[in-house]
Each structure stands twice: as structure tokens, then as C-alpha cells.
C-alpha positions, 0 to 999 in steps of 0.5 A: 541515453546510454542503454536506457530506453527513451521516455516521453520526459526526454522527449519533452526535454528535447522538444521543450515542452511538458510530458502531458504535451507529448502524451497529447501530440503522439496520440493525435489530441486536437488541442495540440498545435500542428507546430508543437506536434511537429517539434514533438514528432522530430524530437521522438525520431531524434531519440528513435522513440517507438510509440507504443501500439496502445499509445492511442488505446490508453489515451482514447479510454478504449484498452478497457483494462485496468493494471494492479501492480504489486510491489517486491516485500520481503517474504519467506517464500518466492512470492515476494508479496505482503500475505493481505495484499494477496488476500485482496486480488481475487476481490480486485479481479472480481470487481474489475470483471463484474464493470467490463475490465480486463485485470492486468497483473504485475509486479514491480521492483523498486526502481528508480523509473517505475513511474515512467516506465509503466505510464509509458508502456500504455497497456491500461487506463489505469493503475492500482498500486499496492504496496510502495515501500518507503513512502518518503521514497516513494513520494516524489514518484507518486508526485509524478504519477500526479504530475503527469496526468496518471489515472491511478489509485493506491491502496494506503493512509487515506489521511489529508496529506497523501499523494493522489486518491488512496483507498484505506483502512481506518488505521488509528481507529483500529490502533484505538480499537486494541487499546481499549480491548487489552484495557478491558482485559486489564492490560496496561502495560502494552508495547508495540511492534511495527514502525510508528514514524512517516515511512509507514503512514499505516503502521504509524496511524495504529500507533496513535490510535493505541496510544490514544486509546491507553492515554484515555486511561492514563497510560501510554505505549511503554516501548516501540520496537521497530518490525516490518511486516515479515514474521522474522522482524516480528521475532527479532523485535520481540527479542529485542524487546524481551531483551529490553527488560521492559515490563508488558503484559500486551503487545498489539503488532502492526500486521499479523505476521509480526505478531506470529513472529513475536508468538513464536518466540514468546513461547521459546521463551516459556511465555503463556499466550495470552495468560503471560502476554496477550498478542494482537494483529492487524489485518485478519489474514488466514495465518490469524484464523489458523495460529496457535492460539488463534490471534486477535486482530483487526479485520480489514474488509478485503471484499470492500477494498478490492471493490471500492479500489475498482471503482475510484480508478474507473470514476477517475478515468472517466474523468470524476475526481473522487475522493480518497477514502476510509474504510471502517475496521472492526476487532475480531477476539480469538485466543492469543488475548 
């Protein structure tokens, strides 16, 4: 163990027996053998595992608390959370409050073990998670959320295919949205700034939706630059693709701080916004609203979300299985196109 504070897992590895039978035999659950609770007490005292004082709490539903955990981006500032996810807490919080639950905030790193780590502190019922990093590393530990009986819900690609309840924006439609918009503008020539592969199911999903959009028309994305969402990726990919020599006249960004990025350096570059180059955005942030021009972008309802948030992971402790859901968008027109 070396340092590293005892979970439920090594519990269960020692008593050989699954997590979810620890849960249940350390909380008093009947449907545990008096046998298979003692094998699970012996093993926990074995590894001097203190259970938590809101062990019972969590599992009897009575915390009457629901935990949002944020986690780490890389931000200009100390915050070290994405701008639109900050835009959602007063929403959550709100929500939480209006249905009887306290709001337990925190922000994690990306460790290894958070998914342990937080499932057996048993400070809530449930967890909401937004923002995961890489979803290819994050799968496995969303894997395990589900695994091991986690009420949770995420905020994300609420396409088949993910892991657990997700709650999300309608992503490829707001990706068509764009497309069809700088069409109707008479702009063609659009690239691309964020990433499009299945590290960022988000940001891939609006690149489709761009593409499906100019490919009705019968063109296509003519360059993808890689950007996350920080407005210094979005200025080095927009040097990036300057750099390239590729002929745009548009660029649609996967998040409104790209698309600042990229504006700053379009008009070091003595390029006109948006006579030279239309800009787009997603997520309307308030950065959006107060640009120069003021950017276009795709408006997510930060209202709903917190709202439909709250609501899935409260029918989910209460034991209903809702379904993972999609949130409609609608493009708001400023001037940066």
C-alpha cells in the first residue's frame, strides 16, 4: 500500500468479493451474508480502512447533497476552469437548491484514482462531472464509475456510444448551423480550429456538422488545425494555418476562446473581421457578447443544462434510468461574420 490510503477495491481484492459487496456489507445492506460481511469487516481492519462517517448517509440516500466536480483546464488565469462551465454553476446551484439539495463543489486534477477516490469519500448521493480531459483516458475511469454503482451524470457528447448518462448540446447541429450561415454569407472556403478526432467527442461532433453542412453545397473544411480550448491554442493555430498558405475566407472555432485567439492575431495580421475572414464560435460566453467585433456563435442554454443536469442525477439516485440527453442550439449573428 506504501502511503496510498485503502479503498473499497483493495478491500474487495483481500475479502474476494466485488466493490459493490463491500459498499453493501460496510453500510449494513440485508442482502449481505453475515459470512461475506465478516470476510469484508476482517479485510477492511486487515487494511486499517476507516469508514467514512457519511458511508451510511450516501448509501441510505439521506446526504441530501449533490457534488459537481470540475476539473483542471488550462486557463489564463488561477481559475483553471473552461469559461462555459463556470457560466453553468450559478444555473446548477440554483437548480440543486430549487429540489432540496445542498451543492458540494470541487475541483479535481486528473489523477489516476479520482474515480475511487471521490466514490469512496461518500460526502453526496451523486456526482455531476464536467469536463474530463481526454475522453479516451477518461474512459476506462468512466467505465468504472458505472462498474461500481456511481449515481453520476456528465455533461458531454450525449451521442450512442458514451459512457454513463451524459447531458449535452446538440454539437453536429450547431457544427451545420455554421456551415450553412458562412454559406449564405458566400463563404466557402472555411477552416477549422479545435480538435475533430475522438479525444474531444464535442469538438469532433461540430466538425461534422460543418462538414455536413458545406458538403451539401459541394464543398468541404479546406484545413483542421488543432486548438484547445485556450485563446493562446486558438492564436497558434490560426498562425498555424496562416502560415499554411491556405486560402479561407471563414473560420468557425470549436469554443469562443479559440475564436478570440485566432481574432487577435487576424488583426496583427492586418486582416479585416469579418470583411477579410468571418470568425465563428461555440458557446456564446460573455467574451462572445464583449469582442471586438462581437463574435458569432453557437448558443448553448446554460439555463437548461444546469437544470436538465440536476434533474437526471436525482432520477438516477432515486433509482429511474433516465436517458442520456440532447439539448438543442441556436446560432446567434454578431459582427465578426
Amino acid at each position: 500500500m506504501t502511503g496510498r490510503r485503502p479503498t473499497s477495491f483493495d478491500i474487495a481484492a483481500l475479502a474476494g468479493v466485488s466493490q459493490p459487496t463491500v459498499s453493501r456489507a460496510l453500510s449494513g445492506n440485508k442482502s449481505v451474508s453475515e459470512e461475506t460481511r465478516r470476510k469484508v469487516v476482517e479485510a477492511a481492519e486487515k487494511l486499517n480502512y476507516t469508514v467514512d462517517k457519511y458511508a451510511s448517509g450516501l448509501r441510505k440516500r439521506t446526504s441530501d447533497t449533490l457534488a459537481l466536480l470540475f476539473f483542471e483546464d488550462p486557463t489564463p488565469d488561477d481559475t483553471l476552469i473552461n469559461p462555459f462551465y463556470l457560466s453553468m454553476l450559478g444555473g446548477i446551484a440554483r437548480a440543486a437548491s430549487a429540489r432540496g439539495y445542498d451543492l458540494l463543489i470541487s475541483i479535481q486534477q486528473l489523477s489516476e484514482d479520482w474515480h475511487v477516490d471521490y466514490e469512496d469519500s461518500h460526502k453526496a448521493d451523486g456526482i455531476m462531472l464536467l469536463g474530463y480531459g481526454d475522453y479516451l483516458e477518461a474512459r476506462p475511469r468512466l467505465e468504472q464509475l458505472v462498474q461500481q454503482g456511481t449515481h453520476f451524470v456528465r455533461w458531454g457528447a450525449a451521442e450512442a456510444g458514451q459512457i454513463g448518462t451524459t447531458v449535452g448540446s446538440d454539437n453536429g447541429q450547431g457544427g451545420y448551423l455554421v456551415g450553412k450561415h458562412l454559406l449564405d454569407r458566400g463563404r466557402s472556403k472555411v477552416a477549422f480550429l479545435g480538435l475533430s478526432d475522438e479525444t474531444a467527442p464535442e469538438f469532433l461532433e461540430r466538425y461534422l456538422g460543418l462538414s455536413r453542412a458545406l458538403g451539401e453545397e459541394g464543398h468541404e473544411v479546406v484545413a483542421a488545425e488543432d486548438a484547445i480550448a485556450t485563446a493562446e491554442s486558438g492564436r497558434n493555430a490560426c498562425e498555424r494555418l496562416l502560415d499554411s498558405g491556405v486560402e479561407f475566407d471563414a473560420i468557425f472555432c470549436a469554443a469562443d476562446i479559440i475564436a478570440i485567439g485566432a481574432m487577435k492575431l487576424l488583426s496583427e495580421r492586418g486582416l479585416k473581421i469579418p470583411d477579410d475572414v468571418s470568425v465563428v464560435g461555440f458557446d456564446d460566453t460573455i467574451a462572445a457578447r464583449m469582442s471586438e467585433p462581437a463574435l458569432t456563435s453557437v448558443v448553448q442554454d446554460t439555463r437548461r443544462a444546469a437544470e436538465t443536469l440536476v434533474d437526471t442525477l436525482i432520477a438516477k439516485i432515486q433509482d429511474a434510468a433516465p436517458e442520456s440527453v440532447l439539448l438543442p442550439v441556436e446560432l446567434k449573428v454578431r459582427g465578426s461574420s
